[in-house]
TORMI-889627 format. One line per 5 residues: number of its first residue (from 1); their letters; for each residue x, z, y of C-alpha. Coordinates in Angstrom, 3 decimals, decimal comma. Each point is the difference from the previous one (the first is absolute). Layout:
N
NUM	A	X:Z:Y ~ ...
% end
This chain:
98
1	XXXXX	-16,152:64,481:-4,680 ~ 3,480:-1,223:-1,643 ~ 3,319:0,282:1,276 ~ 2,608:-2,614:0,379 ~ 3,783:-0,265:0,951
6	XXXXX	0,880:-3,383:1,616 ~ 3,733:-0,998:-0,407 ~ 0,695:-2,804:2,618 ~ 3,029:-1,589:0,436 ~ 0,666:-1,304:3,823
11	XXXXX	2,066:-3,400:0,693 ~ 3,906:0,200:0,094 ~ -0,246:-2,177:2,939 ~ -3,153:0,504:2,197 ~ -0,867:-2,525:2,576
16	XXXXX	-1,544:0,341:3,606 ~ -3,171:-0,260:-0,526 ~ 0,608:2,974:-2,938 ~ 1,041:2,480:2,729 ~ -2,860:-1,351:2,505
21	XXXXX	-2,555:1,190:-2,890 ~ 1,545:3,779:-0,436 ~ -1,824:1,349:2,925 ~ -3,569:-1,087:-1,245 ~ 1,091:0,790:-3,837
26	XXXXX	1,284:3,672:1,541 ~ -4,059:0,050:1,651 ~ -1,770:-1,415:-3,095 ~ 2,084:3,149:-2,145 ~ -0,616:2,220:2,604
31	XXXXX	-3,815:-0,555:-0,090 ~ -0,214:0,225:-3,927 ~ 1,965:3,248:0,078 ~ -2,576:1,357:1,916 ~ -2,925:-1,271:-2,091
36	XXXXX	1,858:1,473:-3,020 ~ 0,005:-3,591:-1,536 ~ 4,016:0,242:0,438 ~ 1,917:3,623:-1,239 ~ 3,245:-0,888:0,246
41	XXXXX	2,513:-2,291:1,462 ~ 3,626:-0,271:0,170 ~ 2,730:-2,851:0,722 ~ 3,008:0,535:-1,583 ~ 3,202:0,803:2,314
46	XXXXX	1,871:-3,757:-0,547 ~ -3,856:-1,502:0,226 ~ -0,096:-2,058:-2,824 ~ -2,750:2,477:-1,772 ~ -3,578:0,956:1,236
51	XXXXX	-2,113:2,410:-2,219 ~ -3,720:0,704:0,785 ~ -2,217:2,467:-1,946 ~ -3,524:-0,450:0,424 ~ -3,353:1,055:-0,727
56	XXXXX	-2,926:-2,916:-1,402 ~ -2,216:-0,911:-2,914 ~ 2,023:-1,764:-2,061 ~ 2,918:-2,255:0,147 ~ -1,880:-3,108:1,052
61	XXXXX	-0,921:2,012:3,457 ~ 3,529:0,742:0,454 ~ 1,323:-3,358:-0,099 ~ -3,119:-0,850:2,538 ~ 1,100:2,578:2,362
66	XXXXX	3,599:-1,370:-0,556 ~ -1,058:-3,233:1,076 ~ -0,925:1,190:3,693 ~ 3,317:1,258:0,546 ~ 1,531:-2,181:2,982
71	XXXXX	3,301:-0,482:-1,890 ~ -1,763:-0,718:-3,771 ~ 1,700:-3,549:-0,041 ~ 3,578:1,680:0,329 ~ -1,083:2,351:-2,788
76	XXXXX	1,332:-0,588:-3,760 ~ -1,892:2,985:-1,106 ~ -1,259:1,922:-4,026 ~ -2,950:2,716:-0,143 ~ -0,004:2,871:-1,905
81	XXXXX	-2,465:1,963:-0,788 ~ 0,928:3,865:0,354 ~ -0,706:3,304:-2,380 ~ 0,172:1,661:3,368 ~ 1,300:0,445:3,263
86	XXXXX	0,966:3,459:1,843 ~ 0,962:0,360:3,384 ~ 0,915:2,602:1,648 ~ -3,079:1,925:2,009 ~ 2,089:0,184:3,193
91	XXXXX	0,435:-3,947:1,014 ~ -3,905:0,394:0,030 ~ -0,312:2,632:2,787 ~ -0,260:-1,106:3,547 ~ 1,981:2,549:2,766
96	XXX	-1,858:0,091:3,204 ~ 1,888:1,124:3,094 ~ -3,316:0,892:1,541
% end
């Protein structure tokens, strides 16, 4: 399994139908977070940067996975392959109130 950092850079000016796709692109993350596919992802504060670290073959399955994204057609986006990635152990805990 390789590594990869995806640099995307968001639209200066996004339309309607941008912002009508952020709820199913928020699910679609969501969903590959918790399949491990996805390790990271963060929007930068003035949104003009998304980064997404994830976990597949090689860099031909990340661009496929990229692809399914809901917002890939607002995406002008580079992959790089990573040495590694470390995350801290506590964003990978769960609290239950229980």
């Amino acid at each position: 399994m390789a590594q990869f950092m995806v640099d995307i850079t968001l639209p200066k000016d996004p339309n309607a139908e941008f912002f009508a796709l952020v709820p199913l692109q928020r699910a679609h993350t969501q969903k590959l977070l918790e399949e491990g596919i996805v390790t990271g992802y963060s929007l930068s504060l003035d949104r003009s940067k998304l980064w997404v670290t994830m976990n597949t073959e090689n860099k031909h399955e990340a661009m496929k996975i990229l692809t399914a994204f809901p917002l890939i057609n607002y995406f002008d986006l580079n992959i790089h392959p990573l040495a590694f990635h470390h995350t801290s152990l506590m964003s990978l805990i769960k609290v239950s109130m229980n």
